[in-house]
C-alpha positions, -999 to +999 in steps of 0.1 A: +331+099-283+346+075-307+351+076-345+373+051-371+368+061-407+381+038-436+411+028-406+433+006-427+459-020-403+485-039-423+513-060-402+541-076-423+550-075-456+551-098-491+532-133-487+538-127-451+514-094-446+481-099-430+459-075-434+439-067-398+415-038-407+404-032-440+388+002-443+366-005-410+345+024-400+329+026-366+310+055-347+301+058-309+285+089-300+270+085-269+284+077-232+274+040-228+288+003-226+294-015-256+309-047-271+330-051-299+329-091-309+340-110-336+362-141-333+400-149-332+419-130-357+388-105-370+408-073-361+387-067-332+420-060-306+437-042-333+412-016-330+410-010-295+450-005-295+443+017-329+416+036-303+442+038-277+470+048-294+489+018-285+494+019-326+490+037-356+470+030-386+483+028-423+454+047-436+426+066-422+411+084-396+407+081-358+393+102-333+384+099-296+373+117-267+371+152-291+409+146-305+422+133-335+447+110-330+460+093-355+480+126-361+496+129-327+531+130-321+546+104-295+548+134-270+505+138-275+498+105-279+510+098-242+490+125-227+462+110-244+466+079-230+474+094-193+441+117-194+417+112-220+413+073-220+414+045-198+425+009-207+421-023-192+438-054-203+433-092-197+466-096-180+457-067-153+494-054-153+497-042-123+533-034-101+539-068-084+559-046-055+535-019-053+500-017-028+471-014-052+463+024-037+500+029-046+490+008-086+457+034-088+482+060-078+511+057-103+497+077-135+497+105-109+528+104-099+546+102-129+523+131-141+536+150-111+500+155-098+494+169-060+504+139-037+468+153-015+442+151-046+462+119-060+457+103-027+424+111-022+411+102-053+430+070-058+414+060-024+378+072-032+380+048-067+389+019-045+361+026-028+337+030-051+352-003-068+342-022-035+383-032-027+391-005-003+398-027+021+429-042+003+441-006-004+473-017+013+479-054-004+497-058-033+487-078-058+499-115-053+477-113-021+445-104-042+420-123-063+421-121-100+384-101-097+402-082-073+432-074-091+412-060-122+390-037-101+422-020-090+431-020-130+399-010-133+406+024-104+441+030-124+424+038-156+398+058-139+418+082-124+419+112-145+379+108-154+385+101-189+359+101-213+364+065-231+373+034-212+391+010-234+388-028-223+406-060-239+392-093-228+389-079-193+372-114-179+396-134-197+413-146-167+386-146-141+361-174-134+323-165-144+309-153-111+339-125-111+333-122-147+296-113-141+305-091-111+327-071-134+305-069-165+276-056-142+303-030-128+316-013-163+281-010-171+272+006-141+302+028-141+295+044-178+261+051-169+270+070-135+304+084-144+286+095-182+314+071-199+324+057-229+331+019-220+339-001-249+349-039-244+361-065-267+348-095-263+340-133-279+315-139-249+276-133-258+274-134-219+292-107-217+276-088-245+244-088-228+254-063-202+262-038-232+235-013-243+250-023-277+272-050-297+296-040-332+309-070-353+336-073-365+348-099-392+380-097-418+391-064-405+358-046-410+329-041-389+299-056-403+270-042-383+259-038-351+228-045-329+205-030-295+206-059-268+180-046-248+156-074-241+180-101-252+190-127-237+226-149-240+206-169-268+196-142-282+228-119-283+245-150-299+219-153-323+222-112-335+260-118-339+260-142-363+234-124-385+258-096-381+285-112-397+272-132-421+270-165-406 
């Protein structure tokens, strides 16, 4: 599902560089829900967007869902990021003047997709996301937990392989957040998904199957969760990295 090899990430340059992935190598073969943690500034969200193809590397290789693609052109590496990968961010972004069928919608539309399967399947993802019933509300008259399962519906809609998801609880209080951690791992296991979430939260890591640390821009191991609790994914973590 998901490989980095030696993926090198360098913004800046002179005494102003910083270096945000330093040969980091990661593997995900499986469908599944996992967490990528580490704290502020470990290169963690610089390799989801690396995975997404929100960026490009300096050096190394990427590959996800079956395709390599840190060799894409611009032209591919938008298709891959219509129809071979979902991703969720903190902030939602969602069309403030748009309904949320018409948010799950839009990726269709500007693919040119039939208006009758695009309909239908925008409205059976609402469904199955529990906010059909505020199919026709836009987003300022929605809840935060609300908003992101319609986020949640966009990225879903061409049945990608990988989910990618960046702080997805960031801006929701801790019963949404639990509501929606519970949900991605549901969804990988019935939809036969990759869902991979960054995170800083061991709460949220203990809904994941399984947890990669990341520190300095490489990932320094990773760990099962099954049986552990909070406590106890906290405690993995830091033997992880180091601490």
């Amino acid at each position: 599902m998901i490989r980095a090899m030696g993926v090198h990430k360098t913004y800046g340059q002179g005494d102003g560089a910083v270096r945000a992935l330093r040969g980091l190598d990661l593997e995900i073969d499986e469908a599944g829900f996992f967490a990528i943690m580490g704290p502020s500034g470990s290169g963690k969200t610089t390799l989801l967007h690396l995975l997404a193809g929100l960026d490009r590397p300096d050096g190394g290789e990427i590959h996800v869902a079956g395709k390599r693609i840190d060799t894409l052109s611009e032209r591919e590496l938008t298709m891959f990021r219509r129809e071979d990968v979902g991703i969720v961010f903190q902030q939602f972004n969602l069309i403030p003047t748009m309904t949320a069928l018409q948010n799950v919608e839009l990726p269709g539309v500007l693919a040119k997709r039939d208006g009758a399967w695009l309909r239908s399947r925008a409205s059976g993802l609402l469904e199955r996301l529990g906010v059909d019933d505020r199919a026709a509300h836009r987003p300022d008259a929605m809840s935060g937990g609300e908003q992101q399962r319609v986020a949640i519906a966009r990225a879903m809609l061409f049945e990608p392989r990988v989910i990618l998801a960046d702080e997805p609880t960031g801006n929701l209080d801790s019963d949404s957040s639990r509501a929606l951690w519970g949900l991605l791992a549901e969804l990988s296991r019935e939809r036969g998904m990759s869902v991979v979430m960054v995170t800083h939260e061991p709460a949220a890591a203990t809904h994941c199957s399984r947890v990669f640390a990341v520190q300095d821009g490489v990932c320094t191991g990773s760990f099962a969760t099954e049986s552990l609790d909070e406590s106890g994914v906290a405690a993995e973590y830091q033997r992880a990295v180091g601490a």
